[in-house]
Biopython code that builds the backbone (N, CA, C, O; Angstrom):
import numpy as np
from Bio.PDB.StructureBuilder import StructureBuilder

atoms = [
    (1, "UNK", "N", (127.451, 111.642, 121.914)),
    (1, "UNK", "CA", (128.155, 110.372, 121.828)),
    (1, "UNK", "C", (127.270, 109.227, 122.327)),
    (1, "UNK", "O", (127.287, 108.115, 121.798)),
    (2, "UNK", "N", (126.393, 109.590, 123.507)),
    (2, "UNK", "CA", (125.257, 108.251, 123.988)),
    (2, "UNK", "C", (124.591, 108.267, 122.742)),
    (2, "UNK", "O", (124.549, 107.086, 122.398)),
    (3, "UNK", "N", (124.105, 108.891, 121.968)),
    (3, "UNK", "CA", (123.262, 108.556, 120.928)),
    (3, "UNK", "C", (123.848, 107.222, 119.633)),
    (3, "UNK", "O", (123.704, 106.138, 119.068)),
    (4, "UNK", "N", (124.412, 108.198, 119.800)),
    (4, "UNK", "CA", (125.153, 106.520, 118.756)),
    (4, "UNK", "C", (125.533, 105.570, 119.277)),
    (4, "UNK", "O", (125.831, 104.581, 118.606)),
    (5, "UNK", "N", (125.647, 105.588, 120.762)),
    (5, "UNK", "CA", (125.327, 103.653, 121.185)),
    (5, "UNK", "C", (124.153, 103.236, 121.165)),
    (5, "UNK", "O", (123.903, 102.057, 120.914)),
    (6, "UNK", "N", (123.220, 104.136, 121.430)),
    (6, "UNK", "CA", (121.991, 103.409, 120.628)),
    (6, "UNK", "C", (121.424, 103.060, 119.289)),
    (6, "UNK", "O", (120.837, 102.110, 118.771)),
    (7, "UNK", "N", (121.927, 104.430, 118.907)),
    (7, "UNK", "CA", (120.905, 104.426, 117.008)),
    (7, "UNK", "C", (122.334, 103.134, 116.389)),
    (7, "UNK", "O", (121.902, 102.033, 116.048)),
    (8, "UNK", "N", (123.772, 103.338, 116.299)),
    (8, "UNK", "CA", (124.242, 102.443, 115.509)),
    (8, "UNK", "C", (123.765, 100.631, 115.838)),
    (8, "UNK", "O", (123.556, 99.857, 114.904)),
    (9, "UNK", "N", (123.697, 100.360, 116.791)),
    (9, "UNK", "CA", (122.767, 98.683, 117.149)),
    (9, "UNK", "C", (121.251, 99.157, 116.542)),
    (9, "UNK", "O", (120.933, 98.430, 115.601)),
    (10, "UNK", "N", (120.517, 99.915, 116.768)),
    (10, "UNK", "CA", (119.239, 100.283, 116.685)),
    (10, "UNK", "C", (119.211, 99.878, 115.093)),
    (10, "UNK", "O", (118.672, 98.846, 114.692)),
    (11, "UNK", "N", (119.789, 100.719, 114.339)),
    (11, "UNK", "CA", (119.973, 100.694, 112.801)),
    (11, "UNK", "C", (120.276, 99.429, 111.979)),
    (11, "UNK", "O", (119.861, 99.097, 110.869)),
    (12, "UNK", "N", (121.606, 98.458, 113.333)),
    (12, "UNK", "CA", (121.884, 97.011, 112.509)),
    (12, "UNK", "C", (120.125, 96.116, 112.782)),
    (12, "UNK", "O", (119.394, 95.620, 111.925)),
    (13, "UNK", "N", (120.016, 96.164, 113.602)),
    (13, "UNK", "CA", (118.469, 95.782, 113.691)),
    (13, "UNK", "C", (117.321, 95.512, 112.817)),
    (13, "UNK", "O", (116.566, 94.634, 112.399)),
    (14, "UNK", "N", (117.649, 96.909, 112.770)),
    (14, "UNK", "CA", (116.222, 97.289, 111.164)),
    (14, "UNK", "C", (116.951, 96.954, 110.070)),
    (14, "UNK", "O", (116.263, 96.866, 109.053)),
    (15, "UNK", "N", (118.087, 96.742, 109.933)),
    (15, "UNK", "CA", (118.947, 96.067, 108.422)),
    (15, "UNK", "C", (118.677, 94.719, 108.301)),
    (15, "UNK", "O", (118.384, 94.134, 107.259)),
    (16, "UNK", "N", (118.827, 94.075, 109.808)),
    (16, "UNK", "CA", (118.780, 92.604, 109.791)),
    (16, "UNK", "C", (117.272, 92.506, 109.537)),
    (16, "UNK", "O", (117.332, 91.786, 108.541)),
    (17, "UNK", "N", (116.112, 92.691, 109.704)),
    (17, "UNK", "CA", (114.611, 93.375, 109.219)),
    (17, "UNK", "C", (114.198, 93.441, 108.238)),
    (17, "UNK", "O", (113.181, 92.921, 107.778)),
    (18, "UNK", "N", (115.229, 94.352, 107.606)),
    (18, "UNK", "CA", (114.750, 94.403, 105.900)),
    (18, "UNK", "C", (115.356, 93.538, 105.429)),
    (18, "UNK", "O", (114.727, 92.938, 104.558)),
    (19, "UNK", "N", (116.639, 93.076, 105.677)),
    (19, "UNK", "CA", (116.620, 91.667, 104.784)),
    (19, "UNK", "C", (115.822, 90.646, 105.271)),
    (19, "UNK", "O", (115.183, 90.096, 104.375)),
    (20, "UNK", "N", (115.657, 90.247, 106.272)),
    (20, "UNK", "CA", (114.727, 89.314, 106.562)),
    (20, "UNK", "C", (113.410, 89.080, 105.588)),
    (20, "UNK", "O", (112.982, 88.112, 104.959)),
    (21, "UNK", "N", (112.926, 90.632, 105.803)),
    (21, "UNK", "CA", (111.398, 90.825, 105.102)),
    (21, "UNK", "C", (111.719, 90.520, 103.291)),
    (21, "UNK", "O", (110.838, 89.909, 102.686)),
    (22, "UNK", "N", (112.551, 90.815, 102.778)),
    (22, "UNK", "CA", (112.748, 90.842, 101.800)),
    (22, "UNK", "C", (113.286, 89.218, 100.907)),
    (22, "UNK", "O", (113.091, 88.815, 99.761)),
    (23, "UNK", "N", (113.901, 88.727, 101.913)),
    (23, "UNK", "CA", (113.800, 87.727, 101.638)),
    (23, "UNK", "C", (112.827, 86.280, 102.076)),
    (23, "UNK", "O", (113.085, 85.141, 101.687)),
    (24, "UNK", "N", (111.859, 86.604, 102.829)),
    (24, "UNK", "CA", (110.682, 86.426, 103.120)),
    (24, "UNK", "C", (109.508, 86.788, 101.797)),
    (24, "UNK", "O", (108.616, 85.992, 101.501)),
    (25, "UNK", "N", (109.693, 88.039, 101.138)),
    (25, "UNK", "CA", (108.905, 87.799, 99.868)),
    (25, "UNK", "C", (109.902, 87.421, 98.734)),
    (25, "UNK", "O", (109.665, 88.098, 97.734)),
    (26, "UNK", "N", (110.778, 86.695, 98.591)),
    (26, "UNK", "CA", (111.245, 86.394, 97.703)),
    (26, "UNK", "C", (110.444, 84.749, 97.542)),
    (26, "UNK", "O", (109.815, 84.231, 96.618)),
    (27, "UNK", "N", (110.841, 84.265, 98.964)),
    (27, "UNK", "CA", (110.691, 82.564, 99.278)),
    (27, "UNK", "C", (109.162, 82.315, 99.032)),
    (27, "UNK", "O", (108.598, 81.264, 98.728)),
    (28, "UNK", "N", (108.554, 83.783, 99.282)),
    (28, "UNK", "CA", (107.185, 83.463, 99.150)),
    (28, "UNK", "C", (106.492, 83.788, 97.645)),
    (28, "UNK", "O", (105.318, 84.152, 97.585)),
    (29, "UNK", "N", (107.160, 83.656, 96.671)),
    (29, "UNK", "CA", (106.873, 84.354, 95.221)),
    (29, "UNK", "C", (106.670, 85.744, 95.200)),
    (29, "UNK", "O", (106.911, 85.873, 94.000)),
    (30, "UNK", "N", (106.434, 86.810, 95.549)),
    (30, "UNK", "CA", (106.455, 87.816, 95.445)),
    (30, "UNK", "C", (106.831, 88.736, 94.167)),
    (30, "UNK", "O", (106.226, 89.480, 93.395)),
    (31, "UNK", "N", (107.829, 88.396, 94.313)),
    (31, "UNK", "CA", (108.814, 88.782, 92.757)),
    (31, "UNK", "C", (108.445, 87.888, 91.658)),
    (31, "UNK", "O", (108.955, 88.404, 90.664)),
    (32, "UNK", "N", (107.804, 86.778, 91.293)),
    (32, "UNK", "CA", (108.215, 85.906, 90.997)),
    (32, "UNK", "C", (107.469, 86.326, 89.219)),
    (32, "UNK", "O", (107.871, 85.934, 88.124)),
    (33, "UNK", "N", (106.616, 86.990, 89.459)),
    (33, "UNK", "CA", (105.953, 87.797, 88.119)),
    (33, "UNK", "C", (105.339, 89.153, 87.826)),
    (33, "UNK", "O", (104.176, 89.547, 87.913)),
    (34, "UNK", "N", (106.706, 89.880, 87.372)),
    (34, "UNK", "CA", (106.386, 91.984, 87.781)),
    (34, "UNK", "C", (105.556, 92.284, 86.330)),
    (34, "UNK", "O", (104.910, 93.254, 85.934)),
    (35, "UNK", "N", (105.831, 91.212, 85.846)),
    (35, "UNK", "CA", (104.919, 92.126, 83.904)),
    (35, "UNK", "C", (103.208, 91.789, 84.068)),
    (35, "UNK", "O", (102.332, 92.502, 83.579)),
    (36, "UNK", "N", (102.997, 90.707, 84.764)),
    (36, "UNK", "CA", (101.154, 90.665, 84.363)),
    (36, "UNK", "C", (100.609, 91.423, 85.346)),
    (36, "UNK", "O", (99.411, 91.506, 85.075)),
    (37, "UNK", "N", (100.944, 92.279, 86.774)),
    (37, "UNK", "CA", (99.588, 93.132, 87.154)),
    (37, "UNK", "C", (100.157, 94.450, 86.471)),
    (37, "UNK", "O", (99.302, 95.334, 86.520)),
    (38, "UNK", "N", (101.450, 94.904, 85.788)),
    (38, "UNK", "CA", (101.067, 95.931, 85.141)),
    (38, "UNK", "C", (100.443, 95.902, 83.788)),
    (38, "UNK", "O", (99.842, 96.887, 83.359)),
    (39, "UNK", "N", (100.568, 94.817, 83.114)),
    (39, "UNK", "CA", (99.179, 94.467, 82.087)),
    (39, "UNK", "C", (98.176, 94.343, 82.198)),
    (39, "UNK", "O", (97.521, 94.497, 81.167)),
    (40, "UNK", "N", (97.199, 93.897, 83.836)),
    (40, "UNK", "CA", (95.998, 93.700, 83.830)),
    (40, "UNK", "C", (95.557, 94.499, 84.202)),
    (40, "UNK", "O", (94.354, 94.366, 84.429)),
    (41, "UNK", "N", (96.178, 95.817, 84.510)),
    (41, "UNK", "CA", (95.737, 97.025, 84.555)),
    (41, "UNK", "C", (95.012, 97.950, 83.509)),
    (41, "UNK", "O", (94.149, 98.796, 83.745)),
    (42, "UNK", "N", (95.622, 97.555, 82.164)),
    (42, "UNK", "CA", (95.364, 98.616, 80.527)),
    (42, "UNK", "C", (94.385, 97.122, 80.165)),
    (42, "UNK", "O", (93.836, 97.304, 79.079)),
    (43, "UNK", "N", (94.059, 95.882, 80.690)),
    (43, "UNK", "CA", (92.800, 95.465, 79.532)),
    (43, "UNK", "C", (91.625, 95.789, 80.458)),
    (43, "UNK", "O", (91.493, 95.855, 81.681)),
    (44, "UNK", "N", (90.658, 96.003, 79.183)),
    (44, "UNK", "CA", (89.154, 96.130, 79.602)),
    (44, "UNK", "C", (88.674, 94.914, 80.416)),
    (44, "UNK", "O", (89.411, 93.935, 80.299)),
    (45, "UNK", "N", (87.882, 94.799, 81.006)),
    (45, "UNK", "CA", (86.754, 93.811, 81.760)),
    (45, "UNK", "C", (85.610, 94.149, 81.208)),
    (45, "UNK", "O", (85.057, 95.238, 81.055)),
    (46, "UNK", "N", (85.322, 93.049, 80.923)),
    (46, "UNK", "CA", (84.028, 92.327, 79.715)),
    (46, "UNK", "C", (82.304, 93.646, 80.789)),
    (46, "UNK", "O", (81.870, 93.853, 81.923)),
    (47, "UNK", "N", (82.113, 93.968, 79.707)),
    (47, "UNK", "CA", (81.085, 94.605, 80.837)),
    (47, "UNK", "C", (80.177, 93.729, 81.029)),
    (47, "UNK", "O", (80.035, 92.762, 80.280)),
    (48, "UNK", "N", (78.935, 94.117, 82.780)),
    (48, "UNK", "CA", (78.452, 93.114, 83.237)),
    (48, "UNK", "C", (77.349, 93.031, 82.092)),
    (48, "UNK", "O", (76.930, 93.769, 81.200)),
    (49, "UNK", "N", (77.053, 91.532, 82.661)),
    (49, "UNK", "CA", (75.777, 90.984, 81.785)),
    (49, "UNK", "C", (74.591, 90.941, 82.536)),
    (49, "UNK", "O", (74.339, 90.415, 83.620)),
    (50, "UNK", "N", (73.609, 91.892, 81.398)),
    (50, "UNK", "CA", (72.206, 91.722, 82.038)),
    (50, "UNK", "C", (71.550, 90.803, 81.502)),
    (50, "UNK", "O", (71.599, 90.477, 80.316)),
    (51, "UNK", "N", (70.534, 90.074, 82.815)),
    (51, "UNK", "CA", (69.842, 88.489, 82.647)),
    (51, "UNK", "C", (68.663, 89.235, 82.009)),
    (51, "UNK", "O", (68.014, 90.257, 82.231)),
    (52, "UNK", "N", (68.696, 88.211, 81.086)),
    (52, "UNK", "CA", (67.633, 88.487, 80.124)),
    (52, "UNK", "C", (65.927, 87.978, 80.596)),
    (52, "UNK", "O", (65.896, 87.405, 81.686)),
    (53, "UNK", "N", (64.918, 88.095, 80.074)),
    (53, "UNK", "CA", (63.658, 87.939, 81.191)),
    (53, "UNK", "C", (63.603, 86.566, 81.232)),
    (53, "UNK", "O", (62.550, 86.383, 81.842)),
    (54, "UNK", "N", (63.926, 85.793, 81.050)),
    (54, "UNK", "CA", (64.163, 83.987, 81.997)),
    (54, "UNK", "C", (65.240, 83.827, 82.671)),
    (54, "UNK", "O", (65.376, 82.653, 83.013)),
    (55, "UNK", "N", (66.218, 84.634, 83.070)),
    (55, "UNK", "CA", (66.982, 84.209, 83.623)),
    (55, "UNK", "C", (67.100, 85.135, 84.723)),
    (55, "UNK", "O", (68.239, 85.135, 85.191)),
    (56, "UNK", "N", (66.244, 85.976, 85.326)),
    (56, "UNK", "CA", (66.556, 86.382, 86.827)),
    (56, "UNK", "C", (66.165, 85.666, 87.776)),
    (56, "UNK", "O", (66.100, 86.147, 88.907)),
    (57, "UNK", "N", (65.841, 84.442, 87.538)),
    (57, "UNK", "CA", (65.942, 83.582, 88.430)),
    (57, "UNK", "C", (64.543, 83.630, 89.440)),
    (57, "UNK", "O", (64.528, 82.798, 90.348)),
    (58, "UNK", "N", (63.187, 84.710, 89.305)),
    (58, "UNK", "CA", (62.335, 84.105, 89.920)),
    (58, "UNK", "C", (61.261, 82.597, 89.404)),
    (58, "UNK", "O", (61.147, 82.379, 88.198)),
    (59, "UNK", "N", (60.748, 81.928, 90.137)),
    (59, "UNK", "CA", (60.333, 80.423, 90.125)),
    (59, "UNK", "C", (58.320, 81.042, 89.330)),
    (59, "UNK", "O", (57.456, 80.243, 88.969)),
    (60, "UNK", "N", (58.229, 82.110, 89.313)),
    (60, "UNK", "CA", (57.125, 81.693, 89.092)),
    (60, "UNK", "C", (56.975, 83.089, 87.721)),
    (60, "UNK", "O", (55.944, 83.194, 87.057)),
]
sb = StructureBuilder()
sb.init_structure("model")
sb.init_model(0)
sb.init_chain("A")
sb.init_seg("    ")
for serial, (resi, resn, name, xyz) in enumerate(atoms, 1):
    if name == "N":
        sb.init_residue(resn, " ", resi, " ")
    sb.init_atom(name, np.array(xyz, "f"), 0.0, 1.0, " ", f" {name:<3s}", serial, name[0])
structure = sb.get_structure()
């Protein structure tokens, strides 16, 4: 019976917590766009570019 005067306050705690946090990434955009990082996941990235012999940049 002592246990549940602690864990039931203990528990409203971490509720008041997760909403907090949750609405903390709301205010902060978070949510605000779920479709483009699972799209920029499936496109390619341009492969790197090699400098061609004038352009590595030594002066002499």
């Amino acid at each position: 019976m002592n246990a549940l005067l602690i864990l039931i306050p203990l528990s409203l705690v971490l509720l008041l917590a997760a909403i907090w946090a949750f609405a903390w990434a709301v205010k902060r955009g978070q949510f605000d766009d779920l479709d483009t990082p699972a799209i920029d996941i499936l496109q390619d990235e341009p492969a790197p570019r090699r400098p061609s012999a004038g352009e590595d940049g030594d002066a002499g």
